[in-house]
N, C-alpha and C positions, 0 to 999 in steps of 0.2 A: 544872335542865333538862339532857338529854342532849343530844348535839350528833347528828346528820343527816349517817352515814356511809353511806361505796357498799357496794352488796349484790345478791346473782347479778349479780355482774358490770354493774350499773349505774353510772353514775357518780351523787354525792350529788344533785345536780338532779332527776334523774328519780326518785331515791330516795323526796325530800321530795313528790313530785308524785302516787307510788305512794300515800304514807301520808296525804296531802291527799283524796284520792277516796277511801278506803279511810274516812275519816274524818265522810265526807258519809252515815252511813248513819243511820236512825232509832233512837232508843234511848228506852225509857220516861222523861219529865220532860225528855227530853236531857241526860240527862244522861251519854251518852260514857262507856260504860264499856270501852274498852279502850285496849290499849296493845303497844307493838310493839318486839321485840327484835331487830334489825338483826345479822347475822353475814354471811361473803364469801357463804357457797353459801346461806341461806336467812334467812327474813322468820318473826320466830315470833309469833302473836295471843294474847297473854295477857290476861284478864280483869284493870282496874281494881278491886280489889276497896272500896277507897274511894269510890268511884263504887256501889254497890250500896242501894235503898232496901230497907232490913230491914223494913219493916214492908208497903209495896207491894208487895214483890216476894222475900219472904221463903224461897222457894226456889231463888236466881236461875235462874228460869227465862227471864224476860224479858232480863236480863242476858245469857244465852249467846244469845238471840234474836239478841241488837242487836248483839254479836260475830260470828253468823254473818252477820250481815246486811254489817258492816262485809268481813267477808273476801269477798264475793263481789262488792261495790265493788275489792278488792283484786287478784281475781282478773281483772275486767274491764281495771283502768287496765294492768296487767301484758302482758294481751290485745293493750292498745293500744300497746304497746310493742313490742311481736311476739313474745313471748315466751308460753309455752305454760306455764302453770302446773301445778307436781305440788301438788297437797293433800293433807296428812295428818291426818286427823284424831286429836285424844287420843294425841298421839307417843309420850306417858311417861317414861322415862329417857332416849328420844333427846333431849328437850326438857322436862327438867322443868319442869312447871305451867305447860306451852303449852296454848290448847286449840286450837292449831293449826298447821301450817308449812309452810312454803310454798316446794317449790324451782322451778328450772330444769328444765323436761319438756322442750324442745326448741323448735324455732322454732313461732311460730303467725302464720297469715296471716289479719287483721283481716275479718270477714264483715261483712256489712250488719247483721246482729241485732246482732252485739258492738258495731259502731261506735255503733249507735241507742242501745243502751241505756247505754253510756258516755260519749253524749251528754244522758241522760236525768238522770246520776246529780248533775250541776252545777243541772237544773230541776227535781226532784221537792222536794216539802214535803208536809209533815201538814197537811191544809187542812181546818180546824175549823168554816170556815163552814159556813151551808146551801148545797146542791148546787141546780141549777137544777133543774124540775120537766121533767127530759127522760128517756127511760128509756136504759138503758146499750145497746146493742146486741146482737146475737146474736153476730155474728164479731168484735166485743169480749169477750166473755165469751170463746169458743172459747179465744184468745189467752190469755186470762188464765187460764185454764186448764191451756192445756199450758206456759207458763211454769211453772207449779207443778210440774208431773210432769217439764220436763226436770233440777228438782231433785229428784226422787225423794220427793215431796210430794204430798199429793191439796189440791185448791182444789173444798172444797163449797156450793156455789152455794143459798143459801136460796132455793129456787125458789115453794114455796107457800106460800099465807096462814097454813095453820095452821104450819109449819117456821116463818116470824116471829115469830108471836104466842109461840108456844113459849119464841123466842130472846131475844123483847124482854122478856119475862116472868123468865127467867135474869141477863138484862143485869139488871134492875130490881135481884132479890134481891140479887145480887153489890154491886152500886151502894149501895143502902141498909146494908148490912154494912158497907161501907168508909164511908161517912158517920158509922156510929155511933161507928168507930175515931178517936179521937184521933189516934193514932199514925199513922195514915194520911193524917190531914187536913194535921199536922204537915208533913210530906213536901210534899205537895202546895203549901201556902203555901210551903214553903224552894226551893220550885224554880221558881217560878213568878212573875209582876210584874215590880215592879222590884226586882231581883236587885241585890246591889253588885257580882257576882261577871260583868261582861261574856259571858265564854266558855262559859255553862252555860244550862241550863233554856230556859223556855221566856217569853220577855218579850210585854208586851202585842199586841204587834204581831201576834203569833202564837197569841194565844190564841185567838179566836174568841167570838162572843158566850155572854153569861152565859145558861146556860140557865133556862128560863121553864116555870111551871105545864105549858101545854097540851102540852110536849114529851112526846110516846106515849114514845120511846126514851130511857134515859137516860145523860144526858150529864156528865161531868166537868167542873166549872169552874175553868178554867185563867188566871181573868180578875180571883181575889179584890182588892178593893178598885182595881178598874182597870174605868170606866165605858167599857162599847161599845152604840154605839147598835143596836137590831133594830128591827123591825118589830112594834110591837104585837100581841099575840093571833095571828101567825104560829107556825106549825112550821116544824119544820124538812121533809125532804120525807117527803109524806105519804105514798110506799110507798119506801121507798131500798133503791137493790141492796146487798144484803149477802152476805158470803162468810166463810167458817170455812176457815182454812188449818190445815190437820191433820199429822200426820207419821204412818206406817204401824206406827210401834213407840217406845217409852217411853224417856227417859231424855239425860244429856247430850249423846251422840252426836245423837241423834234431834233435839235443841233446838238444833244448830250447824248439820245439816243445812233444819231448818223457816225457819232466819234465812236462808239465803242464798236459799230457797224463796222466802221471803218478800219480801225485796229483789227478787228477779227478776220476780216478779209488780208489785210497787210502781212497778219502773223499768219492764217493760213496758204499767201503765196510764199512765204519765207520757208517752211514748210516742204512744200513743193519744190522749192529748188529754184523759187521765180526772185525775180531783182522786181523793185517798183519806186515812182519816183510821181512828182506831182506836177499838173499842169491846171496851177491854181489861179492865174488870171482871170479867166474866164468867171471863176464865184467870186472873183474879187470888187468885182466890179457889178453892181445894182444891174443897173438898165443892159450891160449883157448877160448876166445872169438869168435873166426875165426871159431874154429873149432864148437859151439856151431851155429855160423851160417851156418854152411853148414851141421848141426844135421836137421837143420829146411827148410833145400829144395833153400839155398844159393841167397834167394832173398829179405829176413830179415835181417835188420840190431840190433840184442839185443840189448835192451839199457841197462834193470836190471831184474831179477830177484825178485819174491814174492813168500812168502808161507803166506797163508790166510785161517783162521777159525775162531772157537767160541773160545775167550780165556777169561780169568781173567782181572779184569781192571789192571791199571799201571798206574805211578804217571807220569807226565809230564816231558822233562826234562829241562835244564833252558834256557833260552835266554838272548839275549845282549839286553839292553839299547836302545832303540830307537832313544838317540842323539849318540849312537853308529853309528848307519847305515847309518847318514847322511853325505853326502861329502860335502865340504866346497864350498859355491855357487860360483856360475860361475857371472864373472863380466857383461857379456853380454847375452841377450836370442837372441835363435834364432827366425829368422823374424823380428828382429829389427832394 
């Protein structure tokens, strides 16, 4: 473990408190793939590559997801600090094998959105139950919407029956493909239950119920050999708002930008009083994924998948150690 030095000019406390929220963001299994290289003048987001499922997520796409998701937690606590964040994306020699940095832009004076949603990022979870049978609202959706576009993201609203049927019919293929994989099942059980490993995956608590026959949607079981009670012969809800967060153009850039997208939609339903949860098959898999972008008029790149309501709270699930995430300092800073 690294030890938790001062950086732009903070002292270690707020350091550790930077890389604590920064830390709270969603990651496929949870399982936390990044990690963070501490210097005087900047904060650099390196991918965990240990932390990568090769067979779930076999392009890390989800991987730079949950990294950008994490840096825009990063950017907010930094916010709340009053500090103005510069982001870089893909530095390259400035930062070899960042996929991100993050300096001192000048002072920022804390708004009502950054305060909310910085307070949102301590209450937000992946809530796996069923949502209650209320529908989302109109000036709820608006919201979640241009959260999406103030990251330079479109958030596509599955507005009609046939856009579902469509999507639930994609989720299915996708779903059944990764059932048939070993390899993926594998994963699934290693991250999931009772874990020996405290600070990872996702424990029962969190799972949500084992999904059942009548389920239209399908759903991931994150509950193997862990009994949760449901309601007999229930679904889950029988129309659920769904939305495909896309990004405008292809590639690692585009997938560090759709994460923080993604985070800010997440922490702005949080916000709002809405529950959200992921139906990530569908990006999981290439040639359905392909086919979901060319559902949406082939000029959208999906990145993932949500379904979002009013649900029941949910316990948190655990994180790693904050001298976990630190990488061992760099004998030289740059500009020196």
């Amino acid at each position: 473990m690294s030890p938790v030095v001062p950086a732009l000019g903070l002292a270690e406390g707020d350091v550790r408190g930077v890389l604590e929220v920064a830390a709270l963001a969603p990651s496929i299994h949870n399982s936390q793939p990044w990690r963070f290289a501490l210097h005087a003048d900047r904060i650099e987001l390196h991918c965990d590559p240990t932390k990568q499922l090769h067979a779930t997520d076999p392009e890390s796409r989800e991987l730079r997801l949950s990294c950008g998701a994490a840096l825009l937690n990063m950017r907010l606590a930094l916010q709340g600090l009053g500090i103005r964040p510069l982001v870089t994306l893909l530095p390259g020699r400035e930062a070899e094998g960042a996929l991100a940095v993050v300096r001192r832009g000048g002072r920022f004076t804390p708004t009502e959105q950054s305060r909310s949603l910085l307070k949102a990022v301590r209450s937000r979870r992946t809530n796996r139950h069923p949502f209650v049978d209320s529908e989302v609202p109109a000036t709820h959706r608006q919201h979640l919407v241009r959260a999406a576009e103030q990251e330079r993201a479109w958030l596509h609203v599955m507005a009609t029956r046939e856009e579902k049927v469509r999507l639930r019919e994609l989720i299915g293929r996708a779903h059944q493909e990764q059932l048939a994989d070993p390899r993926v099942q594998a994963e699934l059980v290693g991250w999931t239950g009772n874990r020996a490993d405290p600070g990872h995956g996702v424990p029962p608590g969190s799972a949500g119920p084992t999904p059942a026959p009548q389920d239209e949607w399908a759903l991931r079981d994150f509950s193997p050999g862990t009994v949760i009670d449901r309601p007999s012969g229930k679904d889950y809800e029988p129309d659920p708002f769904v939305v495909v967060l896309c990004s405008f153009y292809d590639g690692t850039a585009a997938e560090l930008q759709a994460g923080q997208a993604l985070q800010r939609v997440l922490l702005t339903a949080t916000a709002l009083g809405l529950s959200a949860s992921f139906l990530s098959q569908v990006v999981e898999v290439r040639r359905v994924r392909e086919d979901l972008r060319r559902s949406l008029g082939g000029s959208l790149f999906p990145q993932t998948v949500l379904r979002l309501g009013f649900g029941s709270p949910v316990p948190a699930t655990p994180r790693r150690p904050v001298e976990e995430l630190v990488l061992e300092p760099c004998t030289t800073e740059s500009g020196s």
